[in-house]
N, C-alpha and C positions, 0 to 999 in steps of 0.2 A: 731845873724846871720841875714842877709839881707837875704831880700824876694822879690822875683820879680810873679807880676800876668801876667800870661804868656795866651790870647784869643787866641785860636785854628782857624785857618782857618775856622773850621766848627759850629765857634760862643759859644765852651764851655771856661771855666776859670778855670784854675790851676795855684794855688799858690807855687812856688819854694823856699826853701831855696839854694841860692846861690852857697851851697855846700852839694853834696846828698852823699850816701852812697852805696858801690858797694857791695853785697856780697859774692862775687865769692869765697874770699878767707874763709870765714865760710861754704863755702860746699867744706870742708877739699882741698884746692886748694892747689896740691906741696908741703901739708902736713898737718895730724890730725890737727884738734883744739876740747880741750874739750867742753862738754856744757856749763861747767862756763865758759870757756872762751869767749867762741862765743858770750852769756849772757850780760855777762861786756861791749862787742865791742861794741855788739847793745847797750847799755845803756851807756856807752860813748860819742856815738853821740850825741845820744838823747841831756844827761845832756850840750854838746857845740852848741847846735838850732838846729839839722841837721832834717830835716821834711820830708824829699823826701827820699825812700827807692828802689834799683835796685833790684829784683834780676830774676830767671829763673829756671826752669827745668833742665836744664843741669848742675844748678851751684850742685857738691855733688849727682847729679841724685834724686833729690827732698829734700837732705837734708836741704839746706838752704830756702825754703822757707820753713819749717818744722819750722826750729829754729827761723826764722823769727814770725810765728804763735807765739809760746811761749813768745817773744820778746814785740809784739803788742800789747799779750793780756791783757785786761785794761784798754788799751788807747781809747779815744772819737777817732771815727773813722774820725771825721773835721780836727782833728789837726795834721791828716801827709795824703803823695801823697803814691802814692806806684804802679810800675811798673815790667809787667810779662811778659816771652816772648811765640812763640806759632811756632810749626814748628819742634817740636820735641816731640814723644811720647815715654815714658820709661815703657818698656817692663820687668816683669819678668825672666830670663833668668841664665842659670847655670854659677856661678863663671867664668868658663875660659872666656866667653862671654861677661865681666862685660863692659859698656867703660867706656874712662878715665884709665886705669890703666897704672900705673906710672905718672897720674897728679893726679889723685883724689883719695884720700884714706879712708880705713874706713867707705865706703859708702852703702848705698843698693846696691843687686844685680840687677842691671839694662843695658838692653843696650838700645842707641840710636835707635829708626826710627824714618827716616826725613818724617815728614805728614805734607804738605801746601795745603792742600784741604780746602774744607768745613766742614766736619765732624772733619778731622783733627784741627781745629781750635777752634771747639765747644769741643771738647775732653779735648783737653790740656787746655783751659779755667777752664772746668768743676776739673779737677782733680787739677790746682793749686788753686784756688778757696778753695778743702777742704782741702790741702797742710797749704794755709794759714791759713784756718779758716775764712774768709771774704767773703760778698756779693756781693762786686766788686771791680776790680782795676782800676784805675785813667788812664793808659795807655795801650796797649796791644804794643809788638812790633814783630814783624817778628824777628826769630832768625836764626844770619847766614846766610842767604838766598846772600852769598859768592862768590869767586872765592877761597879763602885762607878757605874756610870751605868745599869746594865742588868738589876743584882741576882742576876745568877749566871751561874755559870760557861759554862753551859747558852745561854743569852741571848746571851753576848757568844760565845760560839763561831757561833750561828746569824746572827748579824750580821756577823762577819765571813768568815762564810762566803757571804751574799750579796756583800759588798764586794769580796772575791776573783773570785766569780763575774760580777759584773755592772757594778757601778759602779770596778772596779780601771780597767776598759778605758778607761772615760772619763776616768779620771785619764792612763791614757795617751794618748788621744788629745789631748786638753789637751795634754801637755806637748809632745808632736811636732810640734802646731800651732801652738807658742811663748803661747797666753794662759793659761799658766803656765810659769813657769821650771821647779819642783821640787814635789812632792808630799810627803806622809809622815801621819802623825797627829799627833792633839794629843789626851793623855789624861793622866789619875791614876796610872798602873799602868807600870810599865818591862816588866810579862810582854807585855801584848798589843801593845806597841811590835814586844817578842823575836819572836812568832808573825808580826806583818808582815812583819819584814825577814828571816824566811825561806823566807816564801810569796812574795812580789814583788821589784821594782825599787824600792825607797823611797830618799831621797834625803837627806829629814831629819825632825826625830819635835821634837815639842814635848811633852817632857815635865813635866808640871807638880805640884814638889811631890814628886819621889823621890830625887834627887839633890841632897840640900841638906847643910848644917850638920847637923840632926838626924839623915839616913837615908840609909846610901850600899850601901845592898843592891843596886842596879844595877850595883854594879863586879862581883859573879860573876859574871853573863856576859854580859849586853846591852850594857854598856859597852864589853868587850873587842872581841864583835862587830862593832860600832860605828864601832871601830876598826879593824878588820879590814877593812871594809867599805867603807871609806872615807864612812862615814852622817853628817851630821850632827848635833846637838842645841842648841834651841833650849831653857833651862832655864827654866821657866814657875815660879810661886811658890814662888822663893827661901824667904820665911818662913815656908811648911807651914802657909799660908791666916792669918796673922798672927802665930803665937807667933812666931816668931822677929824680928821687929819690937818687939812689947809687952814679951815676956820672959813669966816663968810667972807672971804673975799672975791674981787669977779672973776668970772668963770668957774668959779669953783664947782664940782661935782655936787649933785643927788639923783641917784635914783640911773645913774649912767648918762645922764644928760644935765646940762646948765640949773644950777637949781634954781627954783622960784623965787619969788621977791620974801616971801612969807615966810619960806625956811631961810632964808637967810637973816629974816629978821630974827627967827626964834635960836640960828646957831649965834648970833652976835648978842644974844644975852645969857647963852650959857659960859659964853667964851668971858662974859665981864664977871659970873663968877666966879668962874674958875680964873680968871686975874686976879679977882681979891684973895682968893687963897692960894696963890703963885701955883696952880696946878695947870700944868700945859693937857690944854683940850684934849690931846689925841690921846694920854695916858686916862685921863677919866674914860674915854668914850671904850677902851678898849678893855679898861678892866669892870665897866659897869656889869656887864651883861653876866659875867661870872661867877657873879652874885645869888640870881636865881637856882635852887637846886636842880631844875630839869637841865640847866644848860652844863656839858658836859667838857666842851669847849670849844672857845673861840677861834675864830679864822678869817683873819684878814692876808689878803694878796703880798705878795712881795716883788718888784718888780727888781730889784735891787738886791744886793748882796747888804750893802747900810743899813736899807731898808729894814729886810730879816733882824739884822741883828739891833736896830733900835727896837723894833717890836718886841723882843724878846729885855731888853732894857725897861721897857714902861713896864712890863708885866710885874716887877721889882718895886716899884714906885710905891711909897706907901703914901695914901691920900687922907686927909682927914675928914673927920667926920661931918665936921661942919660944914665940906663942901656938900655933901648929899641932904643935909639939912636946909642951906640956903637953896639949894632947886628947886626942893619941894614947896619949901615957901613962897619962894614968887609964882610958884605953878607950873616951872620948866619940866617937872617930874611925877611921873606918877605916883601921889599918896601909896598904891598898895606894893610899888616897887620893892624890893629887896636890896638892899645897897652893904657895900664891902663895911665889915664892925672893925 
């Protein structure tokens, strides 16, 4: 597995495996997975290089980074990265109240509060921390701090407007104190990434699901930024929440929900040329992003132990060049794109 050392704006060094690991889908995401299973995924990766581990609070309402603990433990703490997010506190709360339900199952009884404070921030720290079993994680990221998590524009301004105000501090004090390397967010959206990183010190952004195969609207100017900046990007779901995995078929995934008539028109014409050049969809879609030098690396879910380790397969695939030529041609692609030489 290729490894890239990735200097933080703020002068720290983390070493990426190319290809990290999402766990959303072990905190029973859209449906149960046992503990052997969830087991095997995580050691699936592991056995194909994968070194860089995602996951969150929200993912299973603490159960994945639980299983993740089990997973770890063993392991010399040098030889993987491992990323948490902060901005959400899970509450005790009676069943009817649980969130997540009908996405997450078999979980603790938890619900959601969104806390981007300062306390807020040392809290949720403090509680994945014994979640995972570890003295620190490699990254911290703001979670959601959205328009698609928050429901308006409105919402997500007033939330990051506490985050600037209150809980930014404690991200830096975190970092100063070394129990965390680097900081940034982790979101749906490349705008509210764009408004961090020019309100603070952010170092790297997990952005998931903007920067793909299907949608490269982030090269107008968050990208450039980015680069400017010397910012990282960590690229969260490569396949736009499934389609680009399945390909456009029905029911297929975008965006965590059924995708539209429109994307499914535009994945059924990248899918015909990645036919003509016998390149299967999901290995274009996952090694495109990789391309760009801010992204440091990619991270799609694994819900499966198969799963893991075909992802760690495509990453292998050597694609030619003509296919990123035929995209941009018919306009599937964006001209300023970066594509694999």
């Amino acid at each position: 597995m290729k490894k890239r050392l990735f200097k933080t704006p703020s002068g720290a060094e983390i070493s990426f495996t190319n290809l990290g690991f999402g766990s959303a889908p072990l905190g029973n995401l859209y449906h149960a997975v046992t503990e052997v299973a969830a087991q095997k995924t995580f050691e699936a990766a592991w056995a194909a290089g994968v070194r860089y581990y995602d996951t969150a609070p929200l993912y299973g309402l603490g159960l994945a980074e639980t299983r993740m603990n089990h997973f770890l433990r063993g392991k010399k703490r040098k030889d993987y990265v491992v990323s948490t997010k902060i901005g959400r506190l899970m509450q005790v709360c009676a069943p009817e109240e649980r969130t997540g339900q009908g996405k997450f199952f078999e979980t603790p009884t938890r619900k959601e509060v969104f806390d981007y404070t300062y306390d807020g921030v040392m809290r949720s720290l403090d509680f994945s921390l014994e979640r995972l079993g570890l003295d620190y994680v490699d990254m911290l990221f703001v979670h959601d701090v959205d328009v698609f998590s928050h429901g308006s524009i409105e919402a997500r301004d007033h939330h990051i407007k506490t985050l600037m105000g209150s809980g930014y501090k404690a991200l830096l004090k975190l970092r100063e104190q070394g129990v965390i390397k680097a900081f940034g967010a982790g979101v749906n959206e490349w705008q509210a990434c764009q408004i961090l990183a020019e309100q603070g010190d952010f170092d790297i952004f997990l952005l998931a699901g903007r920067y793909t195969l299907l949608e490269q609207e982030a090269l107008n100017s968050f990208l450039p930024l980015c680069e400017q900046r010397g910012i990282g990007i960590v690229l969260g779901g490569p396949y736009n929440s499934g389609i680009l995995a399945t390909g456009a078929k029905p029911g297929a995934k975008f965006n965590y929900d059924p995708a539209p008539q429109a994307i499914l028109d535009k994945v059924k014409k990248i899918e015909a040329v990645c036919r003509k050049h016998k390149v299967k969809l999901s290995n274009a879609a996952l090694q495109f992003p990789l391309t760009h030098p801010c992204v440091v690396s990619v991270v799609p879910g694994g819900a499966s132990a198969k799963e893991a380790t075909l992802n760690a397969e495509a990453m292998k695939v050597k694609l030619p060049k003509a296919l990123w030529r035929d995209l941009k041609a018919q306009g599937l692609l964006n001209e300023k794109a970066p594509v694999p030489k």
